[in-house]
N, C-alpha and C positions, 0 to 999 in steps of 0.2 A: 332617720332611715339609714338603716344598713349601705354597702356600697353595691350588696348583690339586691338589694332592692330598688336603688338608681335604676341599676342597668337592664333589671325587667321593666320598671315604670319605662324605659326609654325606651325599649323593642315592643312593647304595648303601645306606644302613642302612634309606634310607626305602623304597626298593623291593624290597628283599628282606624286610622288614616281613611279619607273616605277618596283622597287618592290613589292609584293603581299604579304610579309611579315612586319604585321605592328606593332612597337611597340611605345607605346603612354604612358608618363612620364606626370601627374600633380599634382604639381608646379614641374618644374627641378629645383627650387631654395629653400631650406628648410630654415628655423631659427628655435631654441628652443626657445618654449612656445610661439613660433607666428604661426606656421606654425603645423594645427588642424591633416592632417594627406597625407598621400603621397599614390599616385594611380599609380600603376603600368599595364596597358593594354597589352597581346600580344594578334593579333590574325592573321587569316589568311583571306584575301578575298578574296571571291569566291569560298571558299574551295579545292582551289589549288596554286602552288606556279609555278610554270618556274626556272627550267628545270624541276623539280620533277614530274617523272610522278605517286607516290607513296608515301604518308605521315604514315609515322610511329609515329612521336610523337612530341610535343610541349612544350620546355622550358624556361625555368625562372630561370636566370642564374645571381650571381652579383660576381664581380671583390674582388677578396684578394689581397690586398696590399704584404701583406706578403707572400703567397706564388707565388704569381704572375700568378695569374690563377681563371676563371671563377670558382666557386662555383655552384654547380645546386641545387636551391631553392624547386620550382615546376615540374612536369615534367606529361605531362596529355598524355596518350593514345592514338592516332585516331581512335583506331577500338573498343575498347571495352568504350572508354570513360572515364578511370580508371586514376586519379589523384593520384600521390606519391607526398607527402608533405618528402623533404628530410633533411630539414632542422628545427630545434626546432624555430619558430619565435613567440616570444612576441609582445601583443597586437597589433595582424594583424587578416583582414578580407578577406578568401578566395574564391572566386566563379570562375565556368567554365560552358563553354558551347563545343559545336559543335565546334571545332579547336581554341577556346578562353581560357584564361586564364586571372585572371583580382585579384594582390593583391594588400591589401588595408593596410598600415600600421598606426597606430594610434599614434599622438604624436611622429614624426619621431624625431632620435639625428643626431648628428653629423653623429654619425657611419652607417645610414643610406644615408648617400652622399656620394654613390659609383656609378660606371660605371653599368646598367643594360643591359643585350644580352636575344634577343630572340631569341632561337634558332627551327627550322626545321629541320627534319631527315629526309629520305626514300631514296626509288630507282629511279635510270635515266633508259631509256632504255636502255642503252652500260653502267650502272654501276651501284654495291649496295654502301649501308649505304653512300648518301651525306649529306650535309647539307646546308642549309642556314642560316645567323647570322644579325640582326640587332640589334644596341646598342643607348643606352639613359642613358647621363651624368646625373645626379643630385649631383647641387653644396649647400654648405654650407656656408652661411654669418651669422657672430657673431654678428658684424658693423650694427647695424636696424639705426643706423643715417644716417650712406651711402644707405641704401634702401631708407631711405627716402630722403635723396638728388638727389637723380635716378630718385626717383615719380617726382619731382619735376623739374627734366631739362626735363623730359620726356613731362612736359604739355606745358615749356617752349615753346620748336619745336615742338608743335602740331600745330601751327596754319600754322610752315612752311609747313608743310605737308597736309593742308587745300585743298590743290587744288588737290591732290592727291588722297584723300578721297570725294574729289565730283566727280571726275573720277571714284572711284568705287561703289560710289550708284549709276551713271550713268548706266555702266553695269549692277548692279545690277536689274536695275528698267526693262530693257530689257531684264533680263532673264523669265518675266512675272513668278514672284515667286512664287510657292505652299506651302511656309509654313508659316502659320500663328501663331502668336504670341500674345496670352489676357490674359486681367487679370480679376478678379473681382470687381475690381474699380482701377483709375486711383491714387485718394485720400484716404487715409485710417486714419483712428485716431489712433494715438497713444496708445496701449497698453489695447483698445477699440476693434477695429473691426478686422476678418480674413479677409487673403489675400490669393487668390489663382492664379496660373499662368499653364497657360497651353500652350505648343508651341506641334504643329501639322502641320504635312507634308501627304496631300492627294497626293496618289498616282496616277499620272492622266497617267503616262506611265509603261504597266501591266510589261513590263522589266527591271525597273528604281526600283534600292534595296537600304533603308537606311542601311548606316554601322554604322553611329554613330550620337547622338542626344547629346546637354548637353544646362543645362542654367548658365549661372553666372551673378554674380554681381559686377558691379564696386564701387571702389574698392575691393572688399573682396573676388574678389574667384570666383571659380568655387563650384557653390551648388548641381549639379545633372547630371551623365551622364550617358548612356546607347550604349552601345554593341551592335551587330549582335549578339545574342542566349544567352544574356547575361541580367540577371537583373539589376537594378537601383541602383548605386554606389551614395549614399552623404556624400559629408563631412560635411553636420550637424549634431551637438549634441543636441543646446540649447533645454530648456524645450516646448520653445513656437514655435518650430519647429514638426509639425504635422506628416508629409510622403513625400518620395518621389517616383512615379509610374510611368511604362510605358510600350511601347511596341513597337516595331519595325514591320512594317508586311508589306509582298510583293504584298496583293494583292490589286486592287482599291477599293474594298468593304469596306477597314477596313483603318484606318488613323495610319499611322505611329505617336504616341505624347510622349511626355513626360510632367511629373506633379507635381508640389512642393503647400506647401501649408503650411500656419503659424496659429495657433490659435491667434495671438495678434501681432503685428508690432512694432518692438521701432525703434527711431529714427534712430537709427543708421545703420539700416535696408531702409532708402530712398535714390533714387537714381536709373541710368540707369541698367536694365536686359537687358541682351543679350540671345536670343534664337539663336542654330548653327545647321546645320543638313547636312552631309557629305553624297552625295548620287551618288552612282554606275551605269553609263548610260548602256542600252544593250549593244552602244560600248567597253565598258570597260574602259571608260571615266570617271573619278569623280568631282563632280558639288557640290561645297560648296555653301552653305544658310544659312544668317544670319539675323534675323530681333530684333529690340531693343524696351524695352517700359519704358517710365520712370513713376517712381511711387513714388507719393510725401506723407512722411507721414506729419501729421497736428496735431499739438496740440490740445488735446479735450478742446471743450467749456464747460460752468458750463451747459447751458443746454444735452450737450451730457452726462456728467457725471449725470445728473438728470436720464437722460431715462437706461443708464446700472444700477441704483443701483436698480431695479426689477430682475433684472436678476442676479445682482451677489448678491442679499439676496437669492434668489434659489441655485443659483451656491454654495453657502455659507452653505445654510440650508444641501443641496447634502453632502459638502465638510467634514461636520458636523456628517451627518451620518454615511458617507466613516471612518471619523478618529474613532468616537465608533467599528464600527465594526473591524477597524484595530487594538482597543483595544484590542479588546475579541479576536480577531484572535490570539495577541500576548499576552494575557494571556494564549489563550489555548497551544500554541507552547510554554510556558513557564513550563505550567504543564507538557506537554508530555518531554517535555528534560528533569525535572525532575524525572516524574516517569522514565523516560530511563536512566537518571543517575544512580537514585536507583537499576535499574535492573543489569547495568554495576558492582553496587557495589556489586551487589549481585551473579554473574555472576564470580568478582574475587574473592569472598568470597570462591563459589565453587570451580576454579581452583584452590584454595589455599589447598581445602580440598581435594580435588581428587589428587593433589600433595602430599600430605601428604599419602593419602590412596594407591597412586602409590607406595611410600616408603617403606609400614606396609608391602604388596602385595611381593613387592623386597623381605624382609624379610623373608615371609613366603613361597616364594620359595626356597632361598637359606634352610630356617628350612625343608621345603621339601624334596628336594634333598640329604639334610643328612640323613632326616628320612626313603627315598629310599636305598638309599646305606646302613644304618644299615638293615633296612629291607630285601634284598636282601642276605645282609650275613646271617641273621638269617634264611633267607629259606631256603639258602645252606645248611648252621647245620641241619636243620629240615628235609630236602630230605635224609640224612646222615640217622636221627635217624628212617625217615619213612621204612628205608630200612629193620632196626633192628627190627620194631615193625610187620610186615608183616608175620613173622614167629609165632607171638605172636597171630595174631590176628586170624593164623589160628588153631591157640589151642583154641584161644575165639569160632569159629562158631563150632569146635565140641561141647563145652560148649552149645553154644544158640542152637543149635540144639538138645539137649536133656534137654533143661528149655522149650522149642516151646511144646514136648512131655507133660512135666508135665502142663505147662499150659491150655494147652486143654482138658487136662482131670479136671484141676481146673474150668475153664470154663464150662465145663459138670456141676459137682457138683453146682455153682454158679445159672445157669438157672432153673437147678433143686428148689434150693430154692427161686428163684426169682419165679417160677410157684406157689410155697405153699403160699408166702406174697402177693402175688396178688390175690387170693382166697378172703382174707379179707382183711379192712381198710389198708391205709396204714400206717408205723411205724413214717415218715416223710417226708416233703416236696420233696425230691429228688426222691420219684419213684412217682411223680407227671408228668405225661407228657401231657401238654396242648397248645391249640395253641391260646391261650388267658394270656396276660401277667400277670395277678391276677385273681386267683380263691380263692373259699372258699372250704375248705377241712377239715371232722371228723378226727381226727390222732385215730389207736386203742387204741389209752387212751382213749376215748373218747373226748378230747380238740378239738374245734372247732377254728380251724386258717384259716389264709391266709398267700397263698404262692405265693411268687414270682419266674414265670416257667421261666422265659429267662435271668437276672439280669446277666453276669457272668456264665452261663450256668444252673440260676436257682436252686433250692430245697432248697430256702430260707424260713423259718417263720419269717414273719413278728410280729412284737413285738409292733412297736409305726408308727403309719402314720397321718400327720396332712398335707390335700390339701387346706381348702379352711373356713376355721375358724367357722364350726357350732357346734364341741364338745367345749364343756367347760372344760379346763386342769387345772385349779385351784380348784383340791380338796382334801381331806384328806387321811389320811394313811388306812381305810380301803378299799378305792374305787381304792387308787396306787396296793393294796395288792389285792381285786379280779378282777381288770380289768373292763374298763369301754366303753363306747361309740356303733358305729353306722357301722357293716361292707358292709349294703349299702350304707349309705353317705360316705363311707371311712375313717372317721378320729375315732380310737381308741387308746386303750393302753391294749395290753397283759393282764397285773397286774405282782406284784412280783411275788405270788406265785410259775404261771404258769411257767414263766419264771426261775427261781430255780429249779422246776420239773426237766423241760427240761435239762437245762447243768448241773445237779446236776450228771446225767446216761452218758453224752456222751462230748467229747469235741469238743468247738463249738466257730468256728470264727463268728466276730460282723461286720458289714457292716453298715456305714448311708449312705445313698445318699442324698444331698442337692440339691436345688437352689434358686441364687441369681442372681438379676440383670439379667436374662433372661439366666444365665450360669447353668450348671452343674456341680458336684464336688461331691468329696466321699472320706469317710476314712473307713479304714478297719485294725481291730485289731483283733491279732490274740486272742487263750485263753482266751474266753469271757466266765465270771460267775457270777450268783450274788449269795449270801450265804443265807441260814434260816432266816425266821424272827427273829429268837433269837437274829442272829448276824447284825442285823437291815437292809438285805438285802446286803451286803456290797460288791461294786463291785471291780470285777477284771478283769483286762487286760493283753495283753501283747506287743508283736510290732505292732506296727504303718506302714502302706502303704496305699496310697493315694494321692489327690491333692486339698485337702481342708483343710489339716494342720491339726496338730494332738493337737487340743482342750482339749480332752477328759483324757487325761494320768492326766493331774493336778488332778481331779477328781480319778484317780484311787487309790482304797484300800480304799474309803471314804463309809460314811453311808446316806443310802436313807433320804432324809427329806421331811416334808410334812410340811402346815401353823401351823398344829396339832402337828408333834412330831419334833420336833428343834436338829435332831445327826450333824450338822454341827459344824465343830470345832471352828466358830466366837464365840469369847464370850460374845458381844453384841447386838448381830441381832441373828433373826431367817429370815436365809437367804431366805427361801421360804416364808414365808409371805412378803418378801422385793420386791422378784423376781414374784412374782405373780405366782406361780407355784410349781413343786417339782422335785428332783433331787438330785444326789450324791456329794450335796453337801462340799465343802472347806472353803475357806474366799473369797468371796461368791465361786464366779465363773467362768470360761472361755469358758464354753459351758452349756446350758441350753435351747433346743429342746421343752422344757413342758410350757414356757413363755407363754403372754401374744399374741393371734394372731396379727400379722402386726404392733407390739406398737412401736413406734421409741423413747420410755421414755426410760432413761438409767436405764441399767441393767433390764428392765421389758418386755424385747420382747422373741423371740426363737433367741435368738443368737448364733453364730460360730464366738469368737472373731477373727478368721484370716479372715474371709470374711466380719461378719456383727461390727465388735467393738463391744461397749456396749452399742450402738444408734441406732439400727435398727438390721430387721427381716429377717430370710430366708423365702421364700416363698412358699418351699416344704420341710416336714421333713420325712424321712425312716429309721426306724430302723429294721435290720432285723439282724437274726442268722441263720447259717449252720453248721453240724455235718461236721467234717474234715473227710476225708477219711482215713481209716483205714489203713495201711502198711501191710499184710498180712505177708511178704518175711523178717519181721524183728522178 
């Protein structure tokens, strides 16, 4: 018997089976790297089994040698549909349907030429949990010499079997067959033209169900099979292997087919197809159909090779584009895993540092925790001492209680003379109350100032203010000495004189306030005084508080200079004609207010060497003084 005569005698024994549980093994005979990949079928027909009046579930079960017992692979639900894969399998392809189960393993070994069982579960009516079991060998041959000595006796006694095989196209031809079997040419050119095959079973009796459909090829196989509720299983891979489709269907409207199809043919590829189609009578009969087409392929002629090369310089020019774009595809997926590399690196850069930072964090809990526990004890002691002080404190409120007396009557006295200075001018900027931030104001000297109401809580005289660069601060010692500029344009200078007046009688903290660079900033020194012109105005300071750096100390105890009078203690410069300006002068200097407006020349602007260096300007200057408050109670 032929080899395509096995493999019907084999799918006949299983469909004439008076069991209803079918499992279906192709090839049952594997070899490595001959044998593409192994199809394992369970399913049920009819959607019932005998005796079972009740399906619970369907498995997929193979034989351990070692432990001597079915393994369960697969195992699919009846009611809910639900597949458990129970076992880890490499390169295998799983699909199910409607009471089916269908694996596919790829490149089977040895170790895959085991006893297969499928197994059925449910209820009888007189019993639970039965089962039913069907099994399929798959053997393993090393020996492909002896397969092919097999092929070979096998075609020998084909011819004995000639008569045999015209007995069964006999019947055949009287079973007045419905499935038809075409291709799209009989002849194909090699590596030239597609081939497509389609084998089709109209339904001509509405109770008459395909269960299974498949095509192969002699020698090589089985190419494409299909299932009751089950999709199209191939064992093709090659490139020039298109698809294979199909559909089973019960009613006469629609054809039960199946469908393969090649972009290009090589030789090795010609030869008999066999179309097969297993189909379910209302009886419950099953009626195998087989029909065969042979298809020859043909070396192409120089003129066939003429007429494809329009087509494959398209195909080419396409193929052309495809690989540019697959370029840039795979530049750009180059760039991205790059920048995500960087990001990764950058990613443990952080958890290195957040490790690290976890650590400092540890640390300064544990320094925590000690600093609690000291703390804790020191409130102890202090709860101790508060108890002692309680006694004390209430000797203190008889005390405040009778300073509360005298100062209310201080208070009296005070309002009283706040009434008589309010009468006239006032003495200075602090009983100035406005709700505008600069005013101009006569003092009873009669000096005409400006004062700043809200600075610090205001009753400041302003002394020096430069906003917006229209006075000119480049002049001589007697314009420094009686004060100069514009108190509606805002930008003047006091003068010495004035200024010596002032804190000559009272003691007086100095205040600048700056800005640079769109910030703000001040210093503030206390015991501000400048001395007689005798003593060349000479100024004096004393602590420093602020946040604009304390400039101005270098400069303290120093003498006023002008372009005109040089008391700087340089011995070769007159620092103020250097500086474009005047000032209390050193070697030169480290703060200078009276510069040049907005000059970014070294040494020639209003500089604050802690904010501006010696290369640029602040951009607002304030200098202002206030009368310290008095101590009365000392």
């Amino acid at each position: 018997m032929t080899l395509l005569q096995h493999f019907l005698l084999f799918v006949s024994l299983i469909l004439f089976s008076t069991s209803e549980l079918v499992i279906d093994v192709q090839p049952n005979v594997i070899s490595a790297e001959i044998t593409a990949q192994l199809v394992i079928n369970c399913s049920i027909t009819n959607n019932e089994v005998q005796p079972l009046d009740v399906i619970r579930s369907l498995t997929i079960s193979r034989y351990n040698e070692t432990l001597k017992e079915f393994l369960d692979l697969l195992t699919l639900e009846a009611k809910t549909l639900n597949l458990s894969q129970l076992v880890q399998l490499h390169h295998a392809q799983i699909s199910f349907g409607n009471l089916s189960i269908s694996l596919t393993l790829h490149n089977p070994t040895q170790f895959d030429a085991k006893v297969y069982r499928c197994k059925v579960e449910g209820d009888k009516t007189n019993a639970a949990n039965s089962s039913i079991v069907a099994k399929k060998e798959v053997e393993y041959r090393t020996n492909t010499t002896a397969l092919i000595e097999e092929i070979r006796r096998l075609k020998v006694v084909e011819k004995n079997d000639q008569c045999t095989l015209e007995k069964i196209e006999l019947i055949a031809s009287h079973q007045k067959t419905k499935l038809h079997f075409v291709g799209s040419s009989k002849v194909i050119k090699e590596l030239i033209e597609p081939l497509t095959l389609i084998c089709s079973f109209q339904n001509q009796d509405h109770n008459s169900t395909v269960q299974f459909m498949y095509i192969l090829h002699e020698p090589n196989d089985v190419i494409a099979t299909i299932n009751k509720y089950q999709p199209v299983v191939t064992t093709k891979q090659e490139s020039n292997f298109n698809m294979a489709k199909g559909e089973l269907s019960d009613t006469k409207l629609q054809a039960s087919y199946i469908e393969v199809s090649w972009s290009y043919i090589k030789s090795s590829e010609s030869g008999n197809y066999f179309c097969g189609a297993h189909v379910m009578g209302p009886d419950g009969r099953s009626e195998r159909l087989n029909e065969m087409l042979a298809i020859i392929v043909s070396n192409p002629t120089f003129d066939d090779l003429v007429k494809v090369i329009p087509k494959l310089l398209r195909q080419s020019n396409k193929d052309k584009e495809n690989i540019l774009e697959n370029k840039q595809n795979i530049y750009n997926i180059k760039e991205d895993i790059n920048s995500k590399q960087q990001n990764i690196i950058s990613i443990k850069d952080g958890l290195d540092t957040n490790s690290q930072n976890i650590n400092i964090i540890k640390d300064n809990l544990e320094n925590s925790r000690q600093n609690i526990k000291n703390i804790t004890d020191d409130l102890n002691a202090k709860k101790q001492n508060i108890a002692s002080h309680n006694d004390e404190l209430n000797t203190l409120r008889e005390s405040v209680n009778s300073l509360e007396t005298q100062l209310a009557n201080f208070s009296t006295a005070l309002r009283q003379i706040k009434e008589e200075i309010e009468k006239g001018p006032p003495i200075s900027c602090r009983q100035i109350n406005c709700t505008h931030n600069r005013v101009n104001v006569k003092l009873l000297s009669g000096l005409k100032v400006m004062c700043d109401t809200k600075t610090d809580g205001g009753g400041w005289i302003i002394i020096q203010r430069r906003i917006n660069g229209k006075v000119d601060f480049y002049r001589g010692w007697k314009e420094y000495r009686d004060g100069f500029g514009d108190y509606n344009i805002g930008e003047f200078y006091l003068g010495n004189e004035n200024i010596f007046t002032l804190t000559s009688t009272e003691q007086y903290d100095l205040r600048i306030d700056l800005e640079f660079n769109n910030a703000k900033y001040f210093a503030q020194y206390e015991n501000f005084k400048v001395l007689i012109e005798t003593e060349k105005y000479k100024l004096q300071i004393g602590t420093y508080s602020g946040n604009a750096g304390d400039d101005l100390s270098y400069h303290n105890n120093m003498y006023f200079s002008t372009f005109d009078r040089d008391n700087d203690v340089h011995s070769g410069t007159n620092c103020a004609e250097h500086s474009s300006g005047a000032w209390w002068f050193r070697e030169c200097q480290y703060s200078h207010l009276n510069g040049q407006w907005g000059s970014t020349s070294h040494e020639k602007g209003m500089n604050w060497y802690k904010l501006t260096r010696h290369s640029n300007s602040v951009s607002f200057s304030e200098m202002k003084i206030r009368e310290r408050e008095k101590n009365y109670f000392k």
